[in-house]
PASEBA-1860 file (N, C-alpha, C; in nm, 3 decimals):
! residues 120
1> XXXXXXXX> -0.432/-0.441/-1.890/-0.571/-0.463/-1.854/-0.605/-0.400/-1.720 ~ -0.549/-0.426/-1.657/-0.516/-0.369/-1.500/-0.399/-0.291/-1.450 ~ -0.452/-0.201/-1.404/-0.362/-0.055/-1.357/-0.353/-0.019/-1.173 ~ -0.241/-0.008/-1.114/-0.267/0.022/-0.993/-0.177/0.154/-0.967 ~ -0.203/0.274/-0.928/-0.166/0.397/-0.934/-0.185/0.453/-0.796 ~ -0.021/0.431/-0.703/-0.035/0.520/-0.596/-0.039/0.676/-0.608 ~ -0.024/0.690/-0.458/-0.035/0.881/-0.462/-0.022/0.875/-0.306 ~ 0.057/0.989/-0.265/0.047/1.060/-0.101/0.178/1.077/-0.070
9> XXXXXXXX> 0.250/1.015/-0.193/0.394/1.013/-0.074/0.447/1.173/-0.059 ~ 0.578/1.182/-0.033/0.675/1.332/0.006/0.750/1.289/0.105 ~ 0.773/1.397/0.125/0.897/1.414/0.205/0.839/1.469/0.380 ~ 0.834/1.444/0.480/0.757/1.486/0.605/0.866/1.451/0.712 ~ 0.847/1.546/0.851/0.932/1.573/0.947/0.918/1.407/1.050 ~ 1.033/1.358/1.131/0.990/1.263/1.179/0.883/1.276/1.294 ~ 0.799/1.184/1.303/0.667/1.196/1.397/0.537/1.273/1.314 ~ 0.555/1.311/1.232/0.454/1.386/1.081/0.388/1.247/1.067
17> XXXXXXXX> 0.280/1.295/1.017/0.218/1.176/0.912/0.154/1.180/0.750 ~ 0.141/1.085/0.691/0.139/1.079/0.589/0.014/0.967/0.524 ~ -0.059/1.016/0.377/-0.166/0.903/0.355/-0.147/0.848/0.266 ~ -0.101/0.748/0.210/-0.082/0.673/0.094/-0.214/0.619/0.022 ~ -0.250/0.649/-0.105/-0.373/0.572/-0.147/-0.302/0.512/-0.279 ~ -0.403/0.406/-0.275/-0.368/0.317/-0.464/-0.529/0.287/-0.492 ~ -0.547/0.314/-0.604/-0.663/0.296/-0.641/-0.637/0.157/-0.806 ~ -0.727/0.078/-0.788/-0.674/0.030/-0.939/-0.807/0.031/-1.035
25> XXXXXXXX> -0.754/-0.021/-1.146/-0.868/0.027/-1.299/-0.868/-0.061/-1.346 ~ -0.913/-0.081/-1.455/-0.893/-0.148/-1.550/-1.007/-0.322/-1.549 ~ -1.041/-0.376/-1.648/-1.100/-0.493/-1.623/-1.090/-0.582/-1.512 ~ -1.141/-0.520/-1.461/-1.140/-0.601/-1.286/-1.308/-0.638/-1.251 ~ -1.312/-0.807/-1.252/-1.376/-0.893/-1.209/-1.400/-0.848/-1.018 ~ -1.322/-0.894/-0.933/-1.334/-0.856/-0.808/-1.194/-0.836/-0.764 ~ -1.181/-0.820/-0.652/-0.991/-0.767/-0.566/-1.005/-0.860/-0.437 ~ -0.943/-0.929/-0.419/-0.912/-1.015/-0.324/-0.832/-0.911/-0.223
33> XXXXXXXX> -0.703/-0.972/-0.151/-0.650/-0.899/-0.114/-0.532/-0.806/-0.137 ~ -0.569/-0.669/-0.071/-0.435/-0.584/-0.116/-0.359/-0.576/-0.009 ~ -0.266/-0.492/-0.089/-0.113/-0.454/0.055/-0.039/-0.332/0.024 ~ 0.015/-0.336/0.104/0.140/-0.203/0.113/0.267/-0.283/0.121 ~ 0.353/-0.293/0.068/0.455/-0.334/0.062/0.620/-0.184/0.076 ~ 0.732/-0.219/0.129/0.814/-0.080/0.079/0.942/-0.177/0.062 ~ 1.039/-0.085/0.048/1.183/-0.082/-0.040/1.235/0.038/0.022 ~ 1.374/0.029/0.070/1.447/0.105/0.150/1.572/0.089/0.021
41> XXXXXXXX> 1.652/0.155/0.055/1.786/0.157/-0.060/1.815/0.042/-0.008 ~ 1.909/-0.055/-0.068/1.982/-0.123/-0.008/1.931/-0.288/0.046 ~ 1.826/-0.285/0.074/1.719/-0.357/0.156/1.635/-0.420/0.054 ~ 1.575/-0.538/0.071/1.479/-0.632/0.053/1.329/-0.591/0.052 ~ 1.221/-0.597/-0.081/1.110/-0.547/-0.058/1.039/-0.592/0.065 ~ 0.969/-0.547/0.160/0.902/-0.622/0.266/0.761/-0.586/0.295 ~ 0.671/-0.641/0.333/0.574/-0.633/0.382/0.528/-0.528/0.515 ~ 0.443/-0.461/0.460/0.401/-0.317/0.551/0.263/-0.344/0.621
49> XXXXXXXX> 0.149/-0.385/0.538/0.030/-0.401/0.604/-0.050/-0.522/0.489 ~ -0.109/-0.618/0.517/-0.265/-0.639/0.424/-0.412/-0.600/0.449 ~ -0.486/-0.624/0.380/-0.603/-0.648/0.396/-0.702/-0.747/0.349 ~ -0.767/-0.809/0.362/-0.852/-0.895/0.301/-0.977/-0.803/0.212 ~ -0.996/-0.896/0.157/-1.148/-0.828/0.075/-1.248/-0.818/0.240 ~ -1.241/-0.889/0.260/-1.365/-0.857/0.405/-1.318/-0.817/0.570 ~ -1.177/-0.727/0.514/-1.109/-0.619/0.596/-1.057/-0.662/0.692 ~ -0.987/-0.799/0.719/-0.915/-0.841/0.778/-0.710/-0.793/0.782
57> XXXXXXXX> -0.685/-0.771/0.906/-0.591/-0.684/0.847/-0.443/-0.757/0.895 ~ -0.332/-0.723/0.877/-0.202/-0.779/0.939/-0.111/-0.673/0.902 ~ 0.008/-0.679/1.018/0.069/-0.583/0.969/0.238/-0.634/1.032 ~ 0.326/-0.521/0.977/0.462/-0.569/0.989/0.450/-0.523/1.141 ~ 0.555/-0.579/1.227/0.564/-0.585/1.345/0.592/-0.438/1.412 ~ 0.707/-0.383/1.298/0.781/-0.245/1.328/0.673/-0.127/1.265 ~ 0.572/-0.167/1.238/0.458/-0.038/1.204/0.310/-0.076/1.303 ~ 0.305/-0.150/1.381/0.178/-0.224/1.463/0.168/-0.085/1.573
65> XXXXXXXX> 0.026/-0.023/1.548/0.032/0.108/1.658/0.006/0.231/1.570 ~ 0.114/0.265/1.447/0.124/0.312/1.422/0.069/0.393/1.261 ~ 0.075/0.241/1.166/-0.030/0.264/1.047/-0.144/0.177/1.046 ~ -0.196/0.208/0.966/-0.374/0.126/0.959/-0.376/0.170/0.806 ~ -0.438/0.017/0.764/-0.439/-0.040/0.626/-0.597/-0.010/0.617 ~ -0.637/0.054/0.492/-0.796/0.070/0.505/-0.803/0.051/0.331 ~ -0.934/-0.035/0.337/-0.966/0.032/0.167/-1.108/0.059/0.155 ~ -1.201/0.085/0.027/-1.266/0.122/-0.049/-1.290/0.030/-0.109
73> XXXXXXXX> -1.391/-0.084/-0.138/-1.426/-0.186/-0.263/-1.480/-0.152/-0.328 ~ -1.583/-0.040/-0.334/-1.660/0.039/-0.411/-1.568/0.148/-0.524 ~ -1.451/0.186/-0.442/-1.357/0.258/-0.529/-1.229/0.169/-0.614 ~ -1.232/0.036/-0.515/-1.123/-0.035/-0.579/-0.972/0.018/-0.533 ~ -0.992/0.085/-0.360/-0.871/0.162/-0.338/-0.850/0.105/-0.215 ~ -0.704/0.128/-0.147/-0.668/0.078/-0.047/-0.589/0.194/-0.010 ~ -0.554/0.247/0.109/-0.517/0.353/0.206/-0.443/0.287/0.313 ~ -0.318/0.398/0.300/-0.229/0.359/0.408/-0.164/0.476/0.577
81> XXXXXXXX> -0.277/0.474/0.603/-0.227/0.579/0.729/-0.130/0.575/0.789 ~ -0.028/0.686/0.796/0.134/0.643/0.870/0.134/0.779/0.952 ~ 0.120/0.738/1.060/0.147/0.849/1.205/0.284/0.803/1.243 ~ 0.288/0.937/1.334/0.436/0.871/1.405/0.543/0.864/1.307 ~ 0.576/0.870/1.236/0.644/0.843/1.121/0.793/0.827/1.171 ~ 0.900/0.730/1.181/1.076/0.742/1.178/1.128/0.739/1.059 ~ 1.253/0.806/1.065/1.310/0.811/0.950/1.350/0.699/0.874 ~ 1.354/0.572/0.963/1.398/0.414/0.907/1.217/0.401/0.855
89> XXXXXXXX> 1.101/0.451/0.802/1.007/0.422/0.722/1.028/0.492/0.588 ~ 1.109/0.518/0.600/1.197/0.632/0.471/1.204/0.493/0.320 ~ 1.170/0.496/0.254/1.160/0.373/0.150/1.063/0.410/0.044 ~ 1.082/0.346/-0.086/0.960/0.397/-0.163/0.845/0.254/-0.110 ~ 0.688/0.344/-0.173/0.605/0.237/-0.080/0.533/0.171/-0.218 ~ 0.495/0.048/-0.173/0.446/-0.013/-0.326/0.300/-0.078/-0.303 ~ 0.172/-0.004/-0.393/0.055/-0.148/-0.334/0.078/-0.240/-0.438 ~ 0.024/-0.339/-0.408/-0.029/-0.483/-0.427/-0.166/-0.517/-0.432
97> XXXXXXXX> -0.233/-0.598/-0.529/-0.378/-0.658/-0.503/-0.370/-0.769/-0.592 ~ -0.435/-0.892/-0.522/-0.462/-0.960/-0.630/-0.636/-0.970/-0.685 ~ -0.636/-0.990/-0.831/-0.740/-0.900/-0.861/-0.754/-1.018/-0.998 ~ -0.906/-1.059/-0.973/-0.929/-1.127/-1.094/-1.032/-1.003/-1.150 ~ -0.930/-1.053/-1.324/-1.000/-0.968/-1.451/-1.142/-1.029/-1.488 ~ -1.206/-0.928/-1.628/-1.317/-0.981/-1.632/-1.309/-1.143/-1.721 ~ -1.155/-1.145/-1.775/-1.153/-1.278/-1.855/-1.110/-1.385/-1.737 ~ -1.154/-1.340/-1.613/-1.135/-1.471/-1.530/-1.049/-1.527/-1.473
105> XXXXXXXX> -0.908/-1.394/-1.510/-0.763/-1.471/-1.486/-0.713/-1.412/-1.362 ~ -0.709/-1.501/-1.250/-0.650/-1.425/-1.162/-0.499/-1.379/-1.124 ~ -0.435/-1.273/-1.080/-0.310/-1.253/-1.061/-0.320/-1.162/-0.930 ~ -0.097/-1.136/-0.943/-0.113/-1.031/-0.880/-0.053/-0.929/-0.949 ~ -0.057/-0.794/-0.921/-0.077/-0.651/-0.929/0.018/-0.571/-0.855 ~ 0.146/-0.466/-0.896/0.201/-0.389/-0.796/0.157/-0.270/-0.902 ~ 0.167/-0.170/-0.836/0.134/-0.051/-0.860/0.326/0.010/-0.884 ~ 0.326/0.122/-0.921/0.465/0.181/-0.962/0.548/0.260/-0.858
113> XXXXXXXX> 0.482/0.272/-0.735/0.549/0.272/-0.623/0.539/0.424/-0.617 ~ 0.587/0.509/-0.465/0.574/0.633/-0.428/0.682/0.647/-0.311 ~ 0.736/0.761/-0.298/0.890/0.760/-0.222/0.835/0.832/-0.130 ~ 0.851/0.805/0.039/0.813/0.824/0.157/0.973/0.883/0.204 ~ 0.998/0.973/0.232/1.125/1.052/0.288/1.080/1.108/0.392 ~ 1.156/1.041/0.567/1.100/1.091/0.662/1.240/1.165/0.720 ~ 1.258/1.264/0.778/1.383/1.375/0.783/1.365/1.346/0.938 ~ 1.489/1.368/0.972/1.477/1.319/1.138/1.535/1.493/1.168
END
């Protein structure tokens, strides 16, 4: 019913930057809040940035400065700006939204993820 489809990742030099977008589809009622979430080999999925529907934002401690969580409600997309980039942000990146359908059911949503390779 609902589809969330990143895009931006690659491979970039450390201190490069990079734009992550997820846009989602599908029978969607409204989108509460989304996120960026990543996955390093080895490592525990963790929390990268949120946003609220009314653009309230939070972010992981080790990216504060450096990315900014933005979205689109009109597009149904959320954007992940990564400046500065270290090679420990090297992980595939995953969004998140929770998103009630038009049958009323609310959940949550990961998208299929995109691999961020930062080369030191």
């Amino acid at each position: 019913q609902v589809q969330l489809v990143e895009s931006g990742g690659g491979l970039v030099q450390a201190g490069g930057s990079l734009r992550l977008s997820c846009v989602a589809s599908g029978r969607i009622f409204n989108i509460n809040a989304m996120g960026w979430y990543r996955q390093a080999p080895g490592k525990q999925r963790e929390l990268v940035a949120l946003i609220t529907s009314d653009g309230s934002t939070n972010y992981a401690d080790s990216v504060k400065g450096r990315f900014t969580i933005s979205r689109d409600n009109a597009k149904n997309a959320v954007y992940l700006q990564m400046n500065s980039l270290k090679p420990e942000d090297t992980a595939v990146y995953y969004c998140n939204a929770n998103i009630r359908t038009t049958d009323w059911i609310l959940r949550l949503y990961w998208g299929q993820g995109t691999q961020v390779t930062v080369s030191s």
